[in-house]
N, C-alpha and C positions, 0 to 999 in steps of 0.2 A: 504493500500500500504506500502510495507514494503522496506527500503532504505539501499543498501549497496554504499559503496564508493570505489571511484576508491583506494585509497590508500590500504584499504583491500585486494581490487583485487592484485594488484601490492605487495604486500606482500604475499599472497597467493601464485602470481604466481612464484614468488621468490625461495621459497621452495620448489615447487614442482618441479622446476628447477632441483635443487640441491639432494632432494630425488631420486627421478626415477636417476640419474644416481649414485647413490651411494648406494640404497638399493634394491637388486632385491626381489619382491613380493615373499609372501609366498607363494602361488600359482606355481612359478614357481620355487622355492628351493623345494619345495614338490614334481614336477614333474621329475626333477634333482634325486633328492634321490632312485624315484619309478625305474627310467630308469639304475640307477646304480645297482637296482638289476636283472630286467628284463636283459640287455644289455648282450650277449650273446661274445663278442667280446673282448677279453683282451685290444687289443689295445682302443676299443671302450669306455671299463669300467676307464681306465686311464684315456681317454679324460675328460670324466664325472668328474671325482674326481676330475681335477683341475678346471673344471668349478664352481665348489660347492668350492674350496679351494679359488678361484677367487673370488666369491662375498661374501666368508663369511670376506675377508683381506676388499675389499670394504665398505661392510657396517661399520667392527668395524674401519678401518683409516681413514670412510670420504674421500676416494678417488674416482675416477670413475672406475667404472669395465669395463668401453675400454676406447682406445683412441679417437674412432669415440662416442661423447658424444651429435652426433643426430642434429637433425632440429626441434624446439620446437611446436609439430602439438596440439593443442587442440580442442576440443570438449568441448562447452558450453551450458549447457542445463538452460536456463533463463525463470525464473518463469515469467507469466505471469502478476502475482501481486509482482513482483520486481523492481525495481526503481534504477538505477544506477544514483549517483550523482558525482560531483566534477572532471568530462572528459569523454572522450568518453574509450569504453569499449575496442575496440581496444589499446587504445592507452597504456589504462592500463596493458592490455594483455602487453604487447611487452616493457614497461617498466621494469617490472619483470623479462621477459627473459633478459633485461640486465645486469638486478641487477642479476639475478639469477646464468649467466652463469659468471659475473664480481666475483664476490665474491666468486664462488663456485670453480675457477679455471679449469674452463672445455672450451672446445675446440670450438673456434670461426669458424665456417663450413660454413657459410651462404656465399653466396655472389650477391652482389646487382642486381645482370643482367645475364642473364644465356647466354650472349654473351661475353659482357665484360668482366665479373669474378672475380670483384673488392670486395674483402671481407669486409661485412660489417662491422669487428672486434668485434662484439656484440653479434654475434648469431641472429639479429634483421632482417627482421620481422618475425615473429612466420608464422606458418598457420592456420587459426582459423576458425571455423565452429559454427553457432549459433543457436540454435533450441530453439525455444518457447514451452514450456511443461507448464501444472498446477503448480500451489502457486506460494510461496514466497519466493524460495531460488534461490543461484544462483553455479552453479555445475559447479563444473572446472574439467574435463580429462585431465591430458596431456599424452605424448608421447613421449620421446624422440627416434627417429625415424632416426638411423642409414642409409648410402646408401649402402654398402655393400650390405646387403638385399634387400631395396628398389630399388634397379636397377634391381634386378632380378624381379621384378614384371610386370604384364602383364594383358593384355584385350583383349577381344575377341568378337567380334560380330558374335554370333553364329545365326543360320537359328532355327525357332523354331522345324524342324525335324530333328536337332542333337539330343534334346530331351537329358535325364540324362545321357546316356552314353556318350557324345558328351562332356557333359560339363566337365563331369569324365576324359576321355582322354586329356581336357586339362589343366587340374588342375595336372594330375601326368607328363606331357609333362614338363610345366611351372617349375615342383619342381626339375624334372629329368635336366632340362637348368640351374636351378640355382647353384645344387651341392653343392662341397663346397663353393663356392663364396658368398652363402648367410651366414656362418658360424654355420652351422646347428648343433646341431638340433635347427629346425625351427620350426614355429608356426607360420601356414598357415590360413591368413583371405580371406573368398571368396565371393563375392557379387555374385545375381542370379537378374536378374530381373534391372525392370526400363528403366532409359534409358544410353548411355557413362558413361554420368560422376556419377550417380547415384548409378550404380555397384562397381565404384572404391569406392568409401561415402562408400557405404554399405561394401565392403572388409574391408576398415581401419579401421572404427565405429567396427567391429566383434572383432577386436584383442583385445580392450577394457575387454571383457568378461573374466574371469577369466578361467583357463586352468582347464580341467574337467566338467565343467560345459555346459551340451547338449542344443543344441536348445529346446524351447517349444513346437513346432510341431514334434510331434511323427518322421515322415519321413524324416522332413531333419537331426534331430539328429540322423536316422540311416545313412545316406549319411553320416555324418561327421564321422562316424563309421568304414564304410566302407572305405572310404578316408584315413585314419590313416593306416587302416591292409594295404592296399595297396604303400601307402606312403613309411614305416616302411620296406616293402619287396623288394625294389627297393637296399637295400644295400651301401648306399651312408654314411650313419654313421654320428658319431660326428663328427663335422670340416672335414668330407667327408674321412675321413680314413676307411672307413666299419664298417657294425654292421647293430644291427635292430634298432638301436633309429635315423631315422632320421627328424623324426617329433613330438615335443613333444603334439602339439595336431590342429585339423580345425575347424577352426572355419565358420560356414556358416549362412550369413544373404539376406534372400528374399525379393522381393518388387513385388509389379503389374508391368506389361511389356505391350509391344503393341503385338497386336496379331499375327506381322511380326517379331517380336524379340525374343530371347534368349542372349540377352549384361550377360556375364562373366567375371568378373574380379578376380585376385589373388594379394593379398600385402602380402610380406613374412614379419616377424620379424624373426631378427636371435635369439640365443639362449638368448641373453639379450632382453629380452620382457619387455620393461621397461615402465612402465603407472602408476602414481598416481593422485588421486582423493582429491580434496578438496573441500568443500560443505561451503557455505556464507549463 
C-alpha cells in the first residue's frame, strides 16, 4: 500500500490551478496553428492569430489567458493500492483550489448557493469526480471550466429510434445555439449512452482527451469525423465572425444504455481548453 498525503495533494492541486489557466496545452496551440492555415476567412485567420498571440503573452507573463478563469472540475483516478493520509481527499482537493486560485491571482466565480449567489471568494468548492482504477498512484485532471461555454451545453433524452442520425442532429442543433457565445472555436465533448447524468460524466470526462486524438472504436472515431466536417461547414467561425474553423475538434465517449434509451449529452469548451494532469 503505497501513501500519499493530503499536503501533496493540496500542492498539487495548487499548481494545476495556476497552470491550466496560464498555459494552454500543446495540443491545442498545435491545433490553433493547423487552423490558421486551413482557415479560409481573412477575418477568421486574424481571429486565430490573436488567439495564439493571447496564450503565447499568457504562458511567458504568468497571467490568465481570460478573464473567466473557470470553476475548478477534477477528475480523480485513485489507485486502488493508494492510501490517502493526513484528511480527507476532498478536503485537500478544494484546499489547493484556494491556494491555487489565492496566489495565482485568478478570478473568484464560484458562489455558494445557486439561489442566493453569495461568492465564495475562493473559487471553493471545486467539482470532483473519483474513480477507483488499478495500482498505486493517485491522478489528478483538472479543468478549468469557463461558463461562457458551459451554459451553452445541453442533454437530450433521445428515443433509441432517433438512432445516429438523431443524435447527429443534435449535437450540430446544440453547436449551431451556442454560436458565438461559447467563444469558438470550440471543442465539443459528447457523451452516448448510460443513463442522465452518466452522458453528461461521459461528455466532460471526453474533453480531457487530447485534441487529435480519435476514439479507439473504429466507428465512433469516424462519427467524431464526421461531426467536425459538418461542424466546421455550418460557418459560425472564430469568436462566431465566419470561416471554417468552428470546431477545433469532438470528442465522443460511449457507455451501455437501457434498451429504452439513447440519453445524449454535449459540454462545449470554448477555445481555451484548459486541462492539466498531475500524477502522485
Amino acid at each position: 500500500m503505497r501513501e500519499v498525503t493530503c499536503e501533496q495533494i493540496t500542492e498539487a492541486v495548487k499548481q494545476l490551478c495556476m497552470d491550466a489557466n496560464y498555459e494552454l496545452g500543446a495540443d491545442v496551440v498545435t491545433a490553433f496553428r493547423k487552423a490558421a492555415q486551413t482557415e479560409e476567412s481573412a477575418v477568421g485567420k486574424e481571429v486565430i492569430g490573436q488567439l495564439i498571440a493571447n496564450a503565447e503573452i499568457a504562458a511567458a507573463e504568468r497571467v490568465p489567458m481570460c478573464q473567466d478563469t473557470g470553476m475548478g472540475i477534477f477528475f480523480v483516478e485513485l489507485g486502488q493500492d493508494c492510501r490517502i493520509t493526513g484528511g480527507r481527499l476532498y478536503d485537500a482537493i478544494n484546499e489547493g483550489i484556494r491556494q491555487g486560485y489565492g496566489e495565482g491571482y485568478l478570478r473568484a466565480s464560484v458562489v455558494k448557493d445557486p439561489l442566493v449567489r453569495q461568492n465564495t471568494g475562493d473559487n471553493t468548492p471545486g467539482v470532483i469526480h473519483v474513480e477507483l482504477v488499478e495500482g498505486d498512484r493517485c491522478t489528478l485532471h483538472m479543468a478549468a471550466k469557463g461558463f461562457g461555454s458551459e451554459n451553452m451545453s445541453r442533454l437530450k433524452m433521445l428515443k433509441p429510434s432517433d438512432g445516429i442520425e438523431g443524435a447527429k442532429d443534435f449535437i450540430i442543433e446544440t453547436v449551431k445555439m451556442a454560436g458565438p457565445n461559447a467563444c469558438p472555436p470550440m471543442v465539443i465533448g459528447v457523451g452516448l449512452g448510460g443513463t442522465f447524468e452518466k452522458s453528461a460524466y461521459l461528455a466532460k470526462k471526453s474533453l480531457l482527451r487530447p485534441l487529435g486524438q480519435r476514439h479507439a472504436r473504429a466507428d465512433v472515431a469516424e462519427l467524431e469525423e464526421e461531426l467536425i466536417q459538418e461542424i466546421n461547414a455550418l460557418g459560425i467561425g472564430p469568436q462566431g465572425m465566419g470561416g471554417r474553423t468552428t470546431a477545433l475538434d469532438v470528442h465522443i465517449e460511449v457507455f451501455a444504455t437501457h434498451i429504452a434509451g439513447l440519453p445524449v449529452a454535449v459540454n462545449i469548451n470554448c477555445h481555451a481548453s484548459r486541462h492539466k494532469t498531475a500524477v502522485l
